[in-house]
C-alpha positions in Angstrom: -88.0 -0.2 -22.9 -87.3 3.1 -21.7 -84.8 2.2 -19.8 -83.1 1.0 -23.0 -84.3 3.8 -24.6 -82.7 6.6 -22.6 -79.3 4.4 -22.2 -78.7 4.7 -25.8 -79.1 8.8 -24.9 -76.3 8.5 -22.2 -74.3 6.5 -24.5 -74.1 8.8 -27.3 -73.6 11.8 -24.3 -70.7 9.9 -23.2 -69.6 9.1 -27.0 -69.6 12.8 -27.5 -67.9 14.2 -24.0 -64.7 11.5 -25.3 -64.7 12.2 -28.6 -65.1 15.9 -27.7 -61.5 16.1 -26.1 -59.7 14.2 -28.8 -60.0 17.0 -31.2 -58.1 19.4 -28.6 -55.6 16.5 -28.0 -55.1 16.4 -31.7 -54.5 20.2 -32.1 -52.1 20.4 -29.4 -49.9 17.7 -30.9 -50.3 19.2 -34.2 -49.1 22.8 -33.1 -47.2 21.3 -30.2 -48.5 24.2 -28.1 -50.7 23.4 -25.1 -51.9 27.3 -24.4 -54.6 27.6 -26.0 -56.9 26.9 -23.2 -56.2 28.4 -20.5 -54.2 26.4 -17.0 -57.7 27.9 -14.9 -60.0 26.0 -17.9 -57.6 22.5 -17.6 -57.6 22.3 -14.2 -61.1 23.0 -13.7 -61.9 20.2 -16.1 -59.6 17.7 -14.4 -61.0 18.7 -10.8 -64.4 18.4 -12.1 -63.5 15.1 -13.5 -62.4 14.0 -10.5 -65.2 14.9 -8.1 -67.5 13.5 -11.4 -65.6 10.1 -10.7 -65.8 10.4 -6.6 -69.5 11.0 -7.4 -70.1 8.0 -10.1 -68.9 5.2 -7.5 -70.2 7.1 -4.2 -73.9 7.4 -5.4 -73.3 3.7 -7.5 -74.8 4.9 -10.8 -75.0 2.6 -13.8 -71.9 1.1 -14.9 -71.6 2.9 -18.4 -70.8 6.1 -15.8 -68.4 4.1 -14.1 -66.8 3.1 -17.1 -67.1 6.2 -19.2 -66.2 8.5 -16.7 -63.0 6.8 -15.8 -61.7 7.2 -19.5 -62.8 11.0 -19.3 -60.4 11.3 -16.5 -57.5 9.4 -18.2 -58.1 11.8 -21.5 -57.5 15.0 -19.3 -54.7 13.4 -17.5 -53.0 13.6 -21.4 -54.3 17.1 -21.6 -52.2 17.9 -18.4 -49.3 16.0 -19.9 -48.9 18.0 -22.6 -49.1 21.6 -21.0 -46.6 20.1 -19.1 -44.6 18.1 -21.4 -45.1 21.0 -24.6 -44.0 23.7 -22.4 -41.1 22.4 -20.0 -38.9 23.8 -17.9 -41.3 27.0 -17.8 -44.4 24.3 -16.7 -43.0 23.1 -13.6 -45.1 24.9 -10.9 -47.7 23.4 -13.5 -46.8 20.1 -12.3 -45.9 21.0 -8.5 -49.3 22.5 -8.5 -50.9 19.0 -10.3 -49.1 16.7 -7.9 -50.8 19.0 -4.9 -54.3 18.5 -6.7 -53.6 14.7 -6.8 -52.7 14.5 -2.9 -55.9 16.8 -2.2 -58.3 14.4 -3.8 -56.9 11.5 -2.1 -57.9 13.2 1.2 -61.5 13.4 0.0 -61.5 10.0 -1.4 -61.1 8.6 2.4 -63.8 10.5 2.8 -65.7 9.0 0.1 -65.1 5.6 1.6 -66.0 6.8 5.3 -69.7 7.0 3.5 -70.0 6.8 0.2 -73.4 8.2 -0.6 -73.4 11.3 1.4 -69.8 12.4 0.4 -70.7 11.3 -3.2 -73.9 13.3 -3.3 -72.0 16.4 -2.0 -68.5 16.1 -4.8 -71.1 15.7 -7.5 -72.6 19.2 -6.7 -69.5 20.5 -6.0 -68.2 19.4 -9.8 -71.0 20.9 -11.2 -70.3 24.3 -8.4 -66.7 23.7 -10.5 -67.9 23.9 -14.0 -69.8 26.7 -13.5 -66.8 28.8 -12.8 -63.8 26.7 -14.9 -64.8 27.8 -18.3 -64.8 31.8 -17.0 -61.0 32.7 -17.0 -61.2 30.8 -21.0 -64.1 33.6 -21.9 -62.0 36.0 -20.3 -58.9 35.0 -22.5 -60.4 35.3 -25.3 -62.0 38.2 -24.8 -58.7 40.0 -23.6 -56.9 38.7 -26.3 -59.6 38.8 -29.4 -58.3 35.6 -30.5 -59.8 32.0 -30.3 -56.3 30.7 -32.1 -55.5 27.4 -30.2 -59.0 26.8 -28.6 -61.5 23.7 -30.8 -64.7 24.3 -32.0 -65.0 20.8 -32.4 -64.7 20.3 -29.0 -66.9 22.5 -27.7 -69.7 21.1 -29.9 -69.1 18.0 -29.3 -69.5 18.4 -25.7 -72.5 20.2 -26.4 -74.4 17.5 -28.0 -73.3 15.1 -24.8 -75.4 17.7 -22.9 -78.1 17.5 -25.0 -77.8 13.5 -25.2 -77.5 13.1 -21.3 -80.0 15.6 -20.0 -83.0 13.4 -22.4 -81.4 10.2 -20.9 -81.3 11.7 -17.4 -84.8 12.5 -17.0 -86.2 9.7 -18.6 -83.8 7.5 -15.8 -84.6 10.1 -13.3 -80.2 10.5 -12.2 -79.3 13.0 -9.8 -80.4 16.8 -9.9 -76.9 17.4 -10.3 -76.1 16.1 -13.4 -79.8 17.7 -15.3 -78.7 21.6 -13.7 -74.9 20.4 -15.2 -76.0 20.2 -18.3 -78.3 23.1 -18.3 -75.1 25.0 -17.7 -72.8 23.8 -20.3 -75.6 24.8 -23.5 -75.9 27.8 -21.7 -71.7 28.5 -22.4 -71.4 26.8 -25.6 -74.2 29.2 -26.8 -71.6 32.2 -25.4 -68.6 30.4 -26.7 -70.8 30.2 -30.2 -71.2 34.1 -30.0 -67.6 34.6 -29.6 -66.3 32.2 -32.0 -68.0 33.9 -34.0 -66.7 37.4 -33.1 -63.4 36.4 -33.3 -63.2 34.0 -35.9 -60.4 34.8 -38.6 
């Protein structure tokens, strides 16, 4: 029963993280303009998805992570595409520099298969390492520039209420220290984000 109980609180976590980006996909296509997060913020969130993924299959949890996460990925793969696509020719050492990321993490995935459990253990501490510093150089933007023009609300609530909905599901299924302290982390930025949203709102 709890078991049950606390998947339903993962579900709706993961319902949220997806859902979360769409609204940032959405404004992007609507504006055609792909700056308003900063390259840092993007990349941090596709690295972190990446490791999340290496982490998923290497420590073998539940298949709604396997599943779930695997979409996340393909959703920031469209966020890439359209910094790069939105803002071509300028964006090409966007893509040089993706197309290096991509060849990285297929060095650590033969790692990953050399022992899955150890190597997934360590990428899922160094995702959340990762989004501890991603969403920085995005508080520094918008502090430099007093503007939050270009950035969602939506998403950032939305991803806030997939922390909230995986941290209840995590401890009741007792999953990984990494993923609790991860989502300790990302109330404790929405909460700044909230403060400057609200600063700079216009």
């Amino acid at each position: 029963m709890y078991c049950s109980f606390a998947l339903i609180f993962v579900t709706l976590s993961w319902i949220c993280m997806l859902y979360s980006i769409v609204p940032q996909l959405v404004l992007n296509y609507r504006l055609q303009y792909a700056k308003g997060i900063s390259d840092f913020t993007i990349f941090g969130n596709l690295n972190m998805n990446l490791m999340g993924i290496m982490f998923i299959f290497g420590c073998n949890l539940i298949w709604l992570y396997r599943v779930m996460g695997s979409l996340g990925c393909v959703l920031f793969l469209i966020l890439i595409a359209q910094r790069i696509g939105y803002h071509w020719p300028e964006s090409k050492k966007i893509l040089a520099f993706f197309l290096l990321n991509i060849l990285f993490f297929t060095c650590c995935l033969l790692l990953l298969v050399s022992d899955p459990a150890y190597y997934g253990n360590l990428y899922g501490w160094i995702g959340v390492g990762l989004q501890f510093v991603y969403m920085v150089p995005q508080l520094l933007k918008i502090v430099r520039t007093q503007s939050v023009e270009g950035f969602s609300f939506i998403f950032l609530t939305l991803l806030a209420g997939a922390f909230v909905f995986e941290f209840i599901g995590a401890v009741i299924l007792d999953l990984p220290l990494s993923i609790k302290v991860n989502d300790i982390r990302g109330l404790i930025f929405y909460l700044i984000f909230c403060f400057l949203f609200w600063k700079y709102r216009r």
